[in-house]
DSSP file (Angstrom, degrees, kcal/mol; ACC not computed):
  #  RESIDUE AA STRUCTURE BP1 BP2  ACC     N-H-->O    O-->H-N    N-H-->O    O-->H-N    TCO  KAPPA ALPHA  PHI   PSI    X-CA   Y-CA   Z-CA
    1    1 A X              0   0    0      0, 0.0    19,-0.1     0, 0.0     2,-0.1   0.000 360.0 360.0 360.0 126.5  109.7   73.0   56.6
    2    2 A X        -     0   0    0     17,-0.4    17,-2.0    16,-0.1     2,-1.1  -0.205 360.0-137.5 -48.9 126.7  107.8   69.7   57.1
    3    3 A X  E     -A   18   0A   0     15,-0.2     2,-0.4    -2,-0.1    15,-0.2  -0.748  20.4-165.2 -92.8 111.0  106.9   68.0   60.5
    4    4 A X  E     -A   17   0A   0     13,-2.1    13,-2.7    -2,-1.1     2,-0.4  -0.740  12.5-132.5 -79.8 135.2  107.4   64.6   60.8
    5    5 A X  E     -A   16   0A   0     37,-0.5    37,-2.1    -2,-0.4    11,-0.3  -0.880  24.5-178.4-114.7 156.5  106.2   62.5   63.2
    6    6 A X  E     -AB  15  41A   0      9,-2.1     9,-0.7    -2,-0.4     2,-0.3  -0.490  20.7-151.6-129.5 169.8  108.2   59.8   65.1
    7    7 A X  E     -AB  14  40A   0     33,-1.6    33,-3.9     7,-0.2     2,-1.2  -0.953  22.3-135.0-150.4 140.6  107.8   57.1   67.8
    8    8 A X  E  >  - B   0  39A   0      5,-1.7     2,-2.7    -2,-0.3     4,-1.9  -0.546   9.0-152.6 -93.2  87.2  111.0   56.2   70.1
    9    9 A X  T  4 S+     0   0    0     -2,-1.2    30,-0.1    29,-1.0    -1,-0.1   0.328  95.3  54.1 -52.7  33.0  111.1   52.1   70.2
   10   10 A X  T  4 S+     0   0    0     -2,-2.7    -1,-0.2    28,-0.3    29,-0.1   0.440 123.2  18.8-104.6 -76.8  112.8   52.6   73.8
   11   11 A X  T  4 S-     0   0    0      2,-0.1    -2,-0.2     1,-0.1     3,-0.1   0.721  87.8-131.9 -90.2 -15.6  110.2   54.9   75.5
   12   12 A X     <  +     0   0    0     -4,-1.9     2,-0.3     1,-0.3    -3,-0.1   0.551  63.9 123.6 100.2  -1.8  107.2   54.6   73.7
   13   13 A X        -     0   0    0     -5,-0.0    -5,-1.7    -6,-0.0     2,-0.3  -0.734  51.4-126.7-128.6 141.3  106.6   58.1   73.5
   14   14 A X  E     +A    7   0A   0     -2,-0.3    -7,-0.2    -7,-0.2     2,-0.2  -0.713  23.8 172.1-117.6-176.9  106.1   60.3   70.4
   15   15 A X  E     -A    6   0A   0     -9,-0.7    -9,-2.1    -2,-0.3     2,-0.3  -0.945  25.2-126.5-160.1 142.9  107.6   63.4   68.9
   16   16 A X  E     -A    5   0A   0    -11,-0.3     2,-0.3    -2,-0.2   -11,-0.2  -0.683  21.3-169.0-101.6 141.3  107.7   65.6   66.0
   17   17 A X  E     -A    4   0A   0    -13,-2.7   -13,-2.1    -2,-0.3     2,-0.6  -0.981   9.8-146.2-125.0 143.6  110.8   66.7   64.2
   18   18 A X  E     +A    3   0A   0     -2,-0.3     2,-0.3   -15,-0.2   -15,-0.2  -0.894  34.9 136.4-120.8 136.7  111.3   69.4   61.4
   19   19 A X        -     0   0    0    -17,-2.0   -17,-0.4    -2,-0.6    -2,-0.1  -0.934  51.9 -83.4-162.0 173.9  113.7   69.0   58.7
   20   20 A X        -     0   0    0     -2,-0.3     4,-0.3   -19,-0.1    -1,-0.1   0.060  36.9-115.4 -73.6 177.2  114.0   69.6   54.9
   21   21 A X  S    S+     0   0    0      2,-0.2    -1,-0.1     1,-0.1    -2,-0.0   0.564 121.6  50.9 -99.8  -3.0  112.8   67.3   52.6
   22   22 A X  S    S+     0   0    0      1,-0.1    -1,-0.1     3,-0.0     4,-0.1   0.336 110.5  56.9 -93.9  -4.4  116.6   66.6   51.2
   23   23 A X  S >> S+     0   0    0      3,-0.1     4,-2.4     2,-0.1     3,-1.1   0.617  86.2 108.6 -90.3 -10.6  117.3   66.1   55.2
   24   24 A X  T 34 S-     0   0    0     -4,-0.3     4,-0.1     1,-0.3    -3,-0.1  -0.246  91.1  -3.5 -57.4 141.7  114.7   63.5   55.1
   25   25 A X  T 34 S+     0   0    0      2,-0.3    -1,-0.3     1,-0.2    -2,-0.1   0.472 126.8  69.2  77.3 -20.1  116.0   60.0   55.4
   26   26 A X  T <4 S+     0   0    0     -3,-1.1     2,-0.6    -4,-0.1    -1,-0.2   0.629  83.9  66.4-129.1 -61.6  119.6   61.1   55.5
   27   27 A X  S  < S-     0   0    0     -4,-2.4    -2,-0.3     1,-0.1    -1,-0.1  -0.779  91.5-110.8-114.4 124.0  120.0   63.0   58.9
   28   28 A X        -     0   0    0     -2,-0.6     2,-0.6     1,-0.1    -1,-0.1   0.102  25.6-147.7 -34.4 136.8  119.7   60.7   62.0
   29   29 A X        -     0   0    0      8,-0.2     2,-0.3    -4,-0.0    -1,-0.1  -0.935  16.7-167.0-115.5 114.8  116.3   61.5   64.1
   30   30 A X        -     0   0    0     -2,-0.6     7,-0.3     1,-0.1     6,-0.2  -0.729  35.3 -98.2 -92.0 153.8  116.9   60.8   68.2
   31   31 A X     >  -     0   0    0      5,-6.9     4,-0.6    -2,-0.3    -1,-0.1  -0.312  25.6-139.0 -63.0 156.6  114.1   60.7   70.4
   32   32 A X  T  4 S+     0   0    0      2,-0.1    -1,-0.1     3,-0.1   -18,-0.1   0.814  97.0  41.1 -94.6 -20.1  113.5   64.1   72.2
   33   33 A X  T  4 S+     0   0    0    -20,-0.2    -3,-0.0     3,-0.0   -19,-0.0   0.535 131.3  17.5 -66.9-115.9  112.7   62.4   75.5
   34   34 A X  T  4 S-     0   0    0      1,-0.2    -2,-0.1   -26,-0.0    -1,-0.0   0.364  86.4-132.1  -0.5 -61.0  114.9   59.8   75.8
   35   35 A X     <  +     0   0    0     -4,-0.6    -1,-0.2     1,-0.3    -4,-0.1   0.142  54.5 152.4 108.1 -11.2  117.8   60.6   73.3
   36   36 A X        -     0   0    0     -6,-0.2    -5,-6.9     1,-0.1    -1,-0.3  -0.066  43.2-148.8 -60.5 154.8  117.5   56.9   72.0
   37   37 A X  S    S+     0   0    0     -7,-0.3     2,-1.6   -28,-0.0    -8,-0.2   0.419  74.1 102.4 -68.0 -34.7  118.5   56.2   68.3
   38   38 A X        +     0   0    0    -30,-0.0   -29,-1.0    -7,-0.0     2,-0.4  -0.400  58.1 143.2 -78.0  91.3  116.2   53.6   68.2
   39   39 A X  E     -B    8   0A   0     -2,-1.6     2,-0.4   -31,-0.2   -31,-0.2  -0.865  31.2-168.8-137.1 154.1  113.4   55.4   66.2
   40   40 A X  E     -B    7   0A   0    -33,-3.9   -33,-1.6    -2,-0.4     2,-0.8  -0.989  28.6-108.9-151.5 171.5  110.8   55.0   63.7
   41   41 A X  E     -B    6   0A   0     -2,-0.4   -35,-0.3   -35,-0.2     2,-0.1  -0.767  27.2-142.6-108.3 120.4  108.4   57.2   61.6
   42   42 A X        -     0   0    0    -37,-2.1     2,-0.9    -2,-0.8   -37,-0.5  -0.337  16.3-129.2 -92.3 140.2  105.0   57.2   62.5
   43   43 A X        -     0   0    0     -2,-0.1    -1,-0.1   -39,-0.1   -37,-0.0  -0.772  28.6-149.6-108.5 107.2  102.5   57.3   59.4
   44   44 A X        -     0   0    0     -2,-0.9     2,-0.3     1,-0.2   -40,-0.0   0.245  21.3-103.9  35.3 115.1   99.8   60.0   59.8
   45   45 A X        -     0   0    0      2,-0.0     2,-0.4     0, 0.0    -1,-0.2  -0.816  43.3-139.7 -51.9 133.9   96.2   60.5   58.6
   46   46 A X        -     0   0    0     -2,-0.3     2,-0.4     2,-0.0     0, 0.0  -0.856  14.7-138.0 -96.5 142.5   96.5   63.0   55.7
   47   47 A X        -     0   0    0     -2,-0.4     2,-0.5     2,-0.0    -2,-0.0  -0.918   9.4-153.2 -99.7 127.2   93.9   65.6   55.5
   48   48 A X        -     0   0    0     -2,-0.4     2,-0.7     2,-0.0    -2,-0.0  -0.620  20.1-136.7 -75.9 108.3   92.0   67.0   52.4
   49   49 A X        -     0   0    0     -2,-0.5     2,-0.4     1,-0.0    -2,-0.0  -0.802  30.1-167.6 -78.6 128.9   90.8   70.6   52.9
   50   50 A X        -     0   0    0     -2,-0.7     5,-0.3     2,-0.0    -2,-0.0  -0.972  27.2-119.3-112.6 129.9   87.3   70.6   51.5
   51   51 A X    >>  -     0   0    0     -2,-0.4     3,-3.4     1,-0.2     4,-1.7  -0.122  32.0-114.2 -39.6 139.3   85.3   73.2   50.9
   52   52 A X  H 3> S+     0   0    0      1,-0.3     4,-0.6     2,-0.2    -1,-0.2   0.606 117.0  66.7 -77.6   8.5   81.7   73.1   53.2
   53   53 A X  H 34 S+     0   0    0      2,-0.1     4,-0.4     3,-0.1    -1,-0.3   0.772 104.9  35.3 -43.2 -37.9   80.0   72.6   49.8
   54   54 A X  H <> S+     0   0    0     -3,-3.4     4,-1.2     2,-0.2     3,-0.2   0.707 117.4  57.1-103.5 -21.8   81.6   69.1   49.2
   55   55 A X  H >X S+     0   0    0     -4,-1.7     3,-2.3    -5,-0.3     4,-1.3   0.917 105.2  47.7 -73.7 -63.2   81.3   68.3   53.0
   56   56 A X  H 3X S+     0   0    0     -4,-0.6     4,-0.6     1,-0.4    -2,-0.2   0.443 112.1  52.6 -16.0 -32.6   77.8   68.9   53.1
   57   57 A X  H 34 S+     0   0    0     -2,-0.7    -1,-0.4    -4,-0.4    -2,-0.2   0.805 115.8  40.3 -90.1 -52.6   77.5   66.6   49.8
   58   58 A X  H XX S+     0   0    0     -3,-2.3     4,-1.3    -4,-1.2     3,-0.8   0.779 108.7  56.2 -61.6 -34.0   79.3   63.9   51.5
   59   59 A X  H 3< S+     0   0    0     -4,-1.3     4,-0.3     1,-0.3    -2,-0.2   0.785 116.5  36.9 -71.3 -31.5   77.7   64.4   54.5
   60   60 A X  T 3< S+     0   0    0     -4,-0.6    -1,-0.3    -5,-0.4    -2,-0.2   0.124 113.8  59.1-101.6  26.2   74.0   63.8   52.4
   61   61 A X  T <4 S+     0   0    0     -3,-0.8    -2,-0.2     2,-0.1    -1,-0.2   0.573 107.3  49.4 -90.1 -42.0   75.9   61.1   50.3
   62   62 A X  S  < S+     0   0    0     -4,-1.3    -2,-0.2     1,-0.2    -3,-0.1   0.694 116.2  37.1 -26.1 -52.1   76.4   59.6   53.8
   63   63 A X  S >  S+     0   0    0     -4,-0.3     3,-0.9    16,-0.0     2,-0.4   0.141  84.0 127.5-136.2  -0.9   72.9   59.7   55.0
   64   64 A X  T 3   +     0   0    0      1,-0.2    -4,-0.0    -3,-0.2    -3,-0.0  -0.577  68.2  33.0 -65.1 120.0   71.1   58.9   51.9
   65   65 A X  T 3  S+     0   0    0     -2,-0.4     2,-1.3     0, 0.0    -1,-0.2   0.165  85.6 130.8 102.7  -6.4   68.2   55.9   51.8
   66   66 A X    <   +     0   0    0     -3,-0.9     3,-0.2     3,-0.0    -2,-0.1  -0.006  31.1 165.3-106.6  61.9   67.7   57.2   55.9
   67   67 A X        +     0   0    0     -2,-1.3    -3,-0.0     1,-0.2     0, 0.0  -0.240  62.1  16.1 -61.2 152.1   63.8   57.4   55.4
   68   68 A X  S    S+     0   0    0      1,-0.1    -1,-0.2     2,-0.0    -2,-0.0   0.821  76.9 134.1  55.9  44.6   62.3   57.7   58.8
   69   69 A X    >   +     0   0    0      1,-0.3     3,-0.5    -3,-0.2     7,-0.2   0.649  61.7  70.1-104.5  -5.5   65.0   58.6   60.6
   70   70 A X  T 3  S+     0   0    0      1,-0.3    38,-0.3     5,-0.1    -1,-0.3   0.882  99.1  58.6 -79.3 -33.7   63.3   61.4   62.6
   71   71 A X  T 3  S+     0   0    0      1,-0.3    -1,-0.3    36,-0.1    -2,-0.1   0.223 101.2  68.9 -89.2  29.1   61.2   57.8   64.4
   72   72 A X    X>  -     0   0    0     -3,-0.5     3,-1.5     1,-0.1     4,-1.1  -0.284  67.7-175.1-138.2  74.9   64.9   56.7   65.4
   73   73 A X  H 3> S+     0   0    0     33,-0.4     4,-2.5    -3,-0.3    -1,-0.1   0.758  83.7  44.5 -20.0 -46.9   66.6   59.2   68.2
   74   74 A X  H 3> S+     0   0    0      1,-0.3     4,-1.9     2,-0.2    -1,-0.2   0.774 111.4  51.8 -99.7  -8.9   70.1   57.5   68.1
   75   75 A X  H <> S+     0   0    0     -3,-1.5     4,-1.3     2,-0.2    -1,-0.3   0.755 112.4  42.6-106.6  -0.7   70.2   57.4   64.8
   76   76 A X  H  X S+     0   0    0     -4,-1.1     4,-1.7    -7,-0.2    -2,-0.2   0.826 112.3  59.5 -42.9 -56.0   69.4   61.0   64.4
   77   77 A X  H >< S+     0   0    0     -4,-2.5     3,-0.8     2,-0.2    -2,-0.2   0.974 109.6  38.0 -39.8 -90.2   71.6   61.3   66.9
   78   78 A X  H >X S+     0   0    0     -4,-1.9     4,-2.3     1,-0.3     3,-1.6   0.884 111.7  52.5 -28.4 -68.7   74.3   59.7   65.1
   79   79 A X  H 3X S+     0   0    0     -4,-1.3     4,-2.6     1,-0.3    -1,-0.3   0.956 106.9  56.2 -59.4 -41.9   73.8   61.0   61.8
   80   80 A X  H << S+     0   0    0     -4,-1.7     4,-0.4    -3,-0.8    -1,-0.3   0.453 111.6  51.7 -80.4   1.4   73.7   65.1   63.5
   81   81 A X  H <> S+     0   0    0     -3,-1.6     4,-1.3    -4,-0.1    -2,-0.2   0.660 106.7  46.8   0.5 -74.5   77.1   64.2   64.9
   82   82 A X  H >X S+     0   0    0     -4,-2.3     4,-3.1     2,-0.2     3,-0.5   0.890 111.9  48.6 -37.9 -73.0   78.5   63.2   62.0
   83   83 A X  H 3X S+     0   0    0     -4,-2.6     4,-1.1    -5,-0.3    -3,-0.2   0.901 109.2  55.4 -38.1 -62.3   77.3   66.1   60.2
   84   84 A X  H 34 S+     0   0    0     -4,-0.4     4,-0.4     1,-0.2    -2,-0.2   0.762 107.7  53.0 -35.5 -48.6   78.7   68.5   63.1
   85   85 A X  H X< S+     0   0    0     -4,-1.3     3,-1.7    -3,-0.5    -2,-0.2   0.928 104.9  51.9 -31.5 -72.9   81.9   66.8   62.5
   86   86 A X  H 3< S+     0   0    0     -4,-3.1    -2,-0.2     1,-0.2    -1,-0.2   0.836  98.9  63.3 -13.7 -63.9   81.8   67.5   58.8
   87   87 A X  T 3< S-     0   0    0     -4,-1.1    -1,-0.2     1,-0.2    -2,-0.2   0.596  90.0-140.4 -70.2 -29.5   81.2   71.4   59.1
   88   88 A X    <   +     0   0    0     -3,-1.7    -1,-0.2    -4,-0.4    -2,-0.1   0.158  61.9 125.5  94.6 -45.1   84.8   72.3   61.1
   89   89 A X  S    S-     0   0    0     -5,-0.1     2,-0.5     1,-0.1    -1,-0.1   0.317  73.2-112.7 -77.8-178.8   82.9   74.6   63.2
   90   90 A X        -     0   0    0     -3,-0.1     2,-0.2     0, 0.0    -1,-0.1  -0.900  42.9-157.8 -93.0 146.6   82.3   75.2   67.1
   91   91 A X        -     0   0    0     -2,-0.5     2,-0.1     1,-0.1     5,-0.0  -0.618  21.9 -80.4-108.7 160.1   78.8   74.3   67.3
   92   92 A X    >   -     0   0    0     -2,-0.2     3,-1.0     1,-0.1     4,-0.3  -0.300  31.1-120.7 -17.2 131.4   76.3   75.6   70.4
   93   93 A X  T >> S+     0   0    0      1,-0.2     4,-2.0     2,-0.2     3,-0.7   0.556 117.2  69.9 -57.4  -7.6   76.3   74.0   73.5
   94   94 A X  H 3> S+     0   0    0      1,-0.2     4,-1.4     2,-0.2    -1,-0.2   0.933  86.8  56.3 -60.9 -44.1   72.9   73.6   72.4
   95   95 A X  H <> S+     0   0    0     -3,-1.0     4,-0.6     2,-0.3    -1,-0.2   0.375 111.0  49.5 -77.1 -16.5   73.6   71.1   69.5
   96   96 A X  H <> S+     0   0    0     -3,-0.7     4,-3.2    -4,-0.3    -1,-0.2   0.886 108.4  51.6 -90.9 -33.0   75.4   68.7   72.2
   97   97 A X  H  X S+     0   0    0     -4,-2.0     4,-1.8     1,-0.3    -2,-0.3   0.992 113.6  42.7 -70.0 -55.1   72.6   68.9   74.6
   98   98 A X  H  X S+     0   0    0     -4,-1.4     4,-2.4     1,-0.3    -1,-0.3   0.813 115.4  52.4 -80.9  -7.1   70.1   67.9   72.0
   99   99 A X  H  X S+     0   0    0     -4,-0.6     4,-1.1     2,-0.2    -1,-0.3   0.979 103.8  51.2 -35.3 -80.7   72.1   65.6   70.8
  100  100 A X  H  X S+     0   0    0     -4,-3.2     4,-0.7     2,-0.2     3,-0.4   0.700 114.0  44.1 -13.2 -65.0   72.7   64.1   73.7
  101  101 A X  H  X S+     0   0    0     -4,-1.8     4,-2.1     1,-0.2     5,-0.4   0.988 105.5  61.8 -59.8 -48.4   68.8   63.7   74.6
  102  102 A X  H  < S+     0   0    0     -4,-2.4    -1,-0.2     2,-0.2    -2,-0.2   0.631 108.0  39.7 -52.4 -28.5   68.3   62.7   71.4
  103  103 A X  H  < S+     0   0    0     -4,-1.1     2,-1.6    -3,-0.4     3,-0.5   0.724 107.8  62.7 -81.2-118.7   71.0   59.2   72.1
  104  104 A X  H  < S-     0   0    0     -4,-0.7    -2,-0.2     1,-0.3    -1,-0.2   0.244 135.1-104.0 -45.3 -41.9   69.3   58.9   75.7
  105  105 A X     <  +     0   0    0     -4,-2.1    -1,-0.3    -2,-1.6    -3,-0.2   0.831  64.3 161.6 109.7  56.1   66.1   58.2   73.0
  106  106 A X        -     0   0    0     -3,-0.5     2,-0.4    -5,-0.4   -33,-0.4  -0.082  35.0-127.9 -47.0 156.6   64.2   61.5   73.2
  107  107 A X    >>  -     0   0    0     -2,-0.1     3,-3.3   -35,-0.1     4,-2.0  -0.993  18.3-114.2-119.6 139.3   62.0   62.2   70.5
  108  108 A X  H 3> S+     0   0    0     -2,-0.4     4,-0.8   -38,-0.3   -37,-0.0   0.605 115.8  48.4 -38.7 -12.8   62.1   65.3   68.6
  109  109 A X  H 3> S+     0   0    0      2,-0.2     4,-0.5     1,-0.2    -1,-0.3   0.517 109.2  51.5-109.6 -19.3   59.1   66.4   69.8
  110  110 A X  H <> S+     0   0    0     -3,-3.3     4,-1.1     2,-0.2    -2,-0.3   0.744 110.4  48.6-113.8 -24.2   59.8   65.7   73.2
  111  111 A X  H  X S+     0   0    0     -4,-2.0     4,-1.0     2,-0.2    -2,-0.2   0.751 109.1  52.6 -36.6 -53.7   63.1   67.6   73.1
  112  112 A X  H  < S+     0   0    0     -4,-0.8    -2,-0.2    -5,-0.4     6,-0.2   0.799 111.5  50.2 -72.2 -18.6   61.3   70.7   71.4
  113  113 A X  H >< S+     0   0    0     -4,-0.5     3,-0.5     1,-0.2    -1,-0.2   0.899 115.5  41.7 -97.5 -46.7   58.6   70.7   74.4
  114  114 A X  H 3< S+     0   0    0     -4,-1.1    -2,-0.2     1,-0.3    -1,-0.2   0.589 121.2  37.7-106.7  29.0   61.1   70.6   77.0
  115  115 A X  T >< S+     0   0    0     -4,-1.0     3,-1.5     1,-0.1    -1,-0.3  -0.640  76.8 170.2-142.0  65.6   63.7   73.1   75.6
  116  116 A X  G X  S+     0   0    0     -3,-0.5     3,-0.7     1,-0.3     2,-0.6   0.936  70.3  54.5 -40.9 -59.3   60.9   75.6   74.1
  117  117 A X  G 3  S+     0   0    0      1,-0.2    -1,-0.3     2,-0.1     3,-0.2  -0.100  82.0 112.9 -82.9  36.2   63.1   78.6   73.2
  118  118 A X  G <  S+     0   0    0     -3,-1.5    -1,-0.2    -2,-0.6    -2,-0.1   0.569  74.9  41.0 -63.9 -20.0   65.3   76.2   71.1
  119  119 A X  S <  S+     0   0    0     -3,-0.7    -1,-0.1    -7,-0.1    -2,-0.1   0.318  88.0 126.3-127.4  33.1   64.7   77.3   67.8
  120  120 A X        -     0   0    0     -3,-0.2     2,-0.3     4,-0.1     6,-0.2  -0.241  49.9-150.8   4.2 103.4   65.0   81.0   69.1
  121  121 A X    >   -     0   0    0      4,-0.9     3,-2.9    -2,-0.1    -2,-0.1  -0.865  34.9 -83.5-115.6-178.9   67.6   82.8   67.0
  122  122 A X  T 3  S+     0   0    0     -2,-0.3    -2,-0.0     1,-0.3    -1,-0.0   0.519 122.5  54.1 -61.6 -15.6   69.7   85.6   68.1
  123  123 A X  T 3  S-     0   0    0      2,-0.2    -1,-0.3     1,-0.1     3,-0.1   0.516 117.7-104.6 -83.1  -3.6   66.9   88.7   67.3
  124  124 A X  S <  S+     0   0    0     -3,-2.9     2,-0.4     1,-0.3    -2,-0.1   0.349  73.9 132.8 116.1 -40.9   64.4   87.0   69.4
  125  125 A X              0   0    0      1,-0.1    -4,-0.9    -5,-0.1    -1,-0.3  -0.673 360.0 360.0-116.7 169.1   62.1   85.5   67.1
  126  126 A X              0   0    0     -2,-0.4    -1,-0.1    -6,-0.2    -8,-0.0   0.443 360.0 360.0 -78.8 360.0   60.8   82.6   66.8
């Protein structure tokens, strides 16, 4: 059954309802704080599941033309954000921290010197 979402023009506050798609439109929606009548149907972002093939391809469709981007920290920055976003995943705490320097206007180089064991993976080597 579909969730709809609402906003109560009384309280301000919104709320999800579930109902059929022949109850849409048909059967009255009150606010679930309030109780008010006074309602209206709040319109969504819809989401696309993509496969990480086609984000990854969007993500370098994105970020294509960004010669020399390693001599620009924040827009490194930016752009390894972005990407993180793409991917869905939980990332490292690692990925925020170098992130993070990388905005403050770190250099890569100066990040890898003061976080040695950074590109360490889990067996140990380097």
């Amino acid at each position: 059954m579909p969730t709809y979402d609402f906003i109560c023009n009384d309280c301000e506050k919104r709320f999800d309802v579930f109902m059929t798609f022949s109850e849409y439109g048909k059967k009255p929606v009150n606010c679930a704080h309030c109780g008010s009548a006074k309602t209206r149907r709040r319109m969504t972002k819809v989401r696309i599941a993509k496969s990480d093939e086609s984000r990854l391809e969007s993500a370098a469709d994105d970020f294509s033309g960004m010669e020399g981007i390693e001599e620009n920290p924040q827009a490194l920055a930016s752009m390894m954000r972005k990407m993180g976003n793409q991917m869905g995943e939980d990332l490292p705490p690692e990925f925020d921290e170098v992130v993070d320097r990388l905005e403050a206007g770190q250099s890569p180089d100066e990040i890898e010197s003061a976080i040695p064991d950074l590109g360490a993976n889990d067996a140990g080597d380097e």
